[in-house]
N, C-alpha and C positions, 0 to 999 in steps of 0.2 A: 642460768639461761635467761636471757634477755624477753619481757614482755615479749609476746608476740612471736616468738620465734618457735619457728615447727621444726624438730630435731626428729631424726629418722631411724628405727631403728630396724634392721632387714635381718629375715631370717635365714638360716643354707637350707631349708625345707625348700624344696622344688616341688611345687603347688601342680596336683596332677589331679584335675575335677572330675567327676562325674562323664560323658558325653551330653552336651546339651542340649534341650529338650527331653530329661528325661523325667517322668511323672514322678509330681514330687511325692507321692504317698506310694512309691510302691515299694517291692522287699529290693534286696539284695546288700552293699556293705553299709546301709544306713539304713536301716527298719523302723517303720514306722509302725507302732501299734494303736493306728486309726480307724474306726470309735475309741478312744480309752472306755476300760471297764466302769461299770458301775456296781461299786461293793454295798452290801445292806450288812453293817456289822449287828449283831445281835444283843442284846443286853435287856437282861431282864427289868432295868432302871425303865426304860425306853422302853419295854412290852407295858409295863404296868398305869405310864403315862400316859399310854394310846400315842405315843410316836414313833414314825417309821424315817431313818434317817439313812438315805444314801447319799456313797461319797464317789464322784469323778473322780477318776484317776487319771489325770493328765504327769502324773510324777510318773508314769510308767511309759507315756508314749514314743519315747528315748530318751539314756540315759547320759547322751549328750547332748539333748535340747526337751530339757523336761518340763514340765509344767504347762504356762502360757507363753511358754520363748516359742514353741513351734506355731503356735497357733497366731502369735503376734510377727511372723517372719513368714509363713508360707505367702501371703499375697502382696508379700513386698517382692520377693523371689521372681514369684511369678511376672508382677511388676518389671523389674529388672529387665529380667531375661525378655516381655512382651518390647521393652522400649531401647531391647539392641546392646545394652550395657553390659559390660564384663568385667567391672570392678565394682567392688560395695563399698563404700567409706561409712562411719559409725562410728558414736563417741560414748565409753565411757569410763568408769572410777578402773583403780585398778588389779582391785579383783572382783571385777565386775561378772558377772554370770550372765547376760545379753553379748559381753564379747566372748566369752568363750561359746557363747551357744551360737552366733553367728557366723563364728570361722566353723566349727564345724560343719553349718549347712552349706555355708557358701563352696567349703570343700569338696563336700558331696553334691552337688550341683553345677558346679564348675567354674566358679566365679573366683575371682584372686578379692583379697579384702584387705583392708589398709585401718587396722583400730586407732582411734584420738582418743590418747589415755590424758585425765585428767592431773597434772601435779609432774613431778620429774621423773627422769629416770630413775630404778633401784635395779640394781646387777648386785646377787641372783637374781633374776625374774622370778618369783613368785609361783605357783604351782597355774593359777589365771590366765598370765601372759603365757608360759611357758608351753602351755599345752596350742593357746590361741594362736602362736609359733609356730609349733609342731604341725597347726595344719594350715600354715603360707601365709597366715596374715604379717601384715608387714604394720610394725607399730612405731606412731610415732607420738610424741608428747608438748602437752599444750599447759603452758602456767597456769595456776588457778583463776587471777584476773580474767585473764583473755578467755577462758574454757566457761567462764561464766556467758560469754557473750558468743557460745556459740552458735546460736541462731541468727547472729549480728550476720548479715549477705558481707560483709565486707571478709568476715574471718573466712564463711564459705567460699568466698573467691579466692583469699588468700590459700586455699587449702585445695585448692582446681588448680590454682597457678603454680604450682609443688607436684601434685597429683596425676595433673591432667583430668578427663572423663573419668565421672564415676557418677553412679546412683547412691543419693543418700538415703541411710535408716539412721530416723532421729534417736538418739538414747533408749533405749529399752523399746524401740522397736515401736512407740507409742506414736502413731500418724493413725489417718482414717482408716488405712488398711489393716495396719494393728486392733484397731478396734474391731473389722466387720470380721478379722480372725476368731476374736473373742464373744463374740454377740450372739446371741442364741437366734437359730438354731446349728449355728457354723460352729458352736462350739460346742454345745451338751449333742450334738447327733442325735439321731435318732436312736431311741434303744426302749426295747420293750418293755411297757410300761411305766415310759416315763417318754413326755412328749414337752419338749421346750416352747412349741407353739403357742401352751397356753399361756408363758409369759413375755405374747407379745410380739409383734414383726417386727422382724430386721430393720435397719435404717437404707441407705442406699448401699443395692446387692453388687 
């Protein structure tokens, strides 16, 4: 494949979203479990030291957007949807866990999603793609040169003039809105006995 050249690859999934506007943390077929838990495991190493060590559990807040991928993607979402857009474009490796956790929000939200995998095609698709398929994204691939320069306006244009409209999420979802996902107290919540405040205010809310 030729420098430079966006090859396209379309899935037969028939991308059937959410209804839109619908709150992105509530139940139904994509549950969110928002506060994640705070576990205090116990060990007598840790009693005798005089340390008390709790763990977030953001690996529990879905088990197809676990970790910091929900917390790094809820206010791009919102984003999104606030600025009228109905496609997400996003670039990464290709068995990347930000694309798979992106199509699936984007699915459950209602947005069609279009992944820039980095390197060439491989048929079988990989268990990554194949799921990120499964729910509508539509993948296309960019040589390692040019995927280097994806932040280069010139590739992003090239990738709107293929595309058409779409809202970008940088690689791993890492823009300002990524961050205030992550940023205490938007990330550790509130939970008893343990208050994030004391490390600190948010930056711009």
């Amino acid at each position: 494949m030729p420098p430079g050249t966006v090859e396209t690859v379309t899935g037969n999934h028939a991308h059937v979203g959410a209804t839109r506007g619908s709150t992105l943390e509530d139940d139904g077929p994509f549950p969110l479990r928002v506060p994640s838990p705070l576990q205090e495991p116990h060990d007598k190493r840790l009693g005798d030291a005089g340390v008390r060590l709790l763990l977030k559990r953001d690996d529990l807040i879905n088990p197809d957007v676990p970790g910091n991928k929900w917390r790094k993607l809820k206010y791009n979402l919102a984003e999104a949807e606030r600025l009228g857009h109905h496609t997400l474009l996003t670039f990464g490796g290709a068995y990347s866990n930000h694309i798979r956790a992106i199509a699936a929000a984007a699915d459950r939200f209602g947005f069609a999603t279009i992944g820039v995998i980095r390197g060439e095609e491989h048929v079988p698709l990989n268990d990554s793609l194949a799921y990120a398929m499964s729910k509508g994204m539509r993948l296309t691939y960019l040589d390692r040169a040019t995927y280097r320069q994806k932040r280069d306006p010139a590739v992003i244009a090239r990738l709107r003039q293929v595309f058409g409209d779409f809202y970008l999420v940088p690689e791993g979802g890492s823009n300002g809105l990524g961050v205030r996902g992550c940023h205490p107290p938007a990330a550790w919540d509130q939970v008893e006995g343990f208050s994030a405040m004391s490390m600190g205010p948010p930056g711009r809310q």
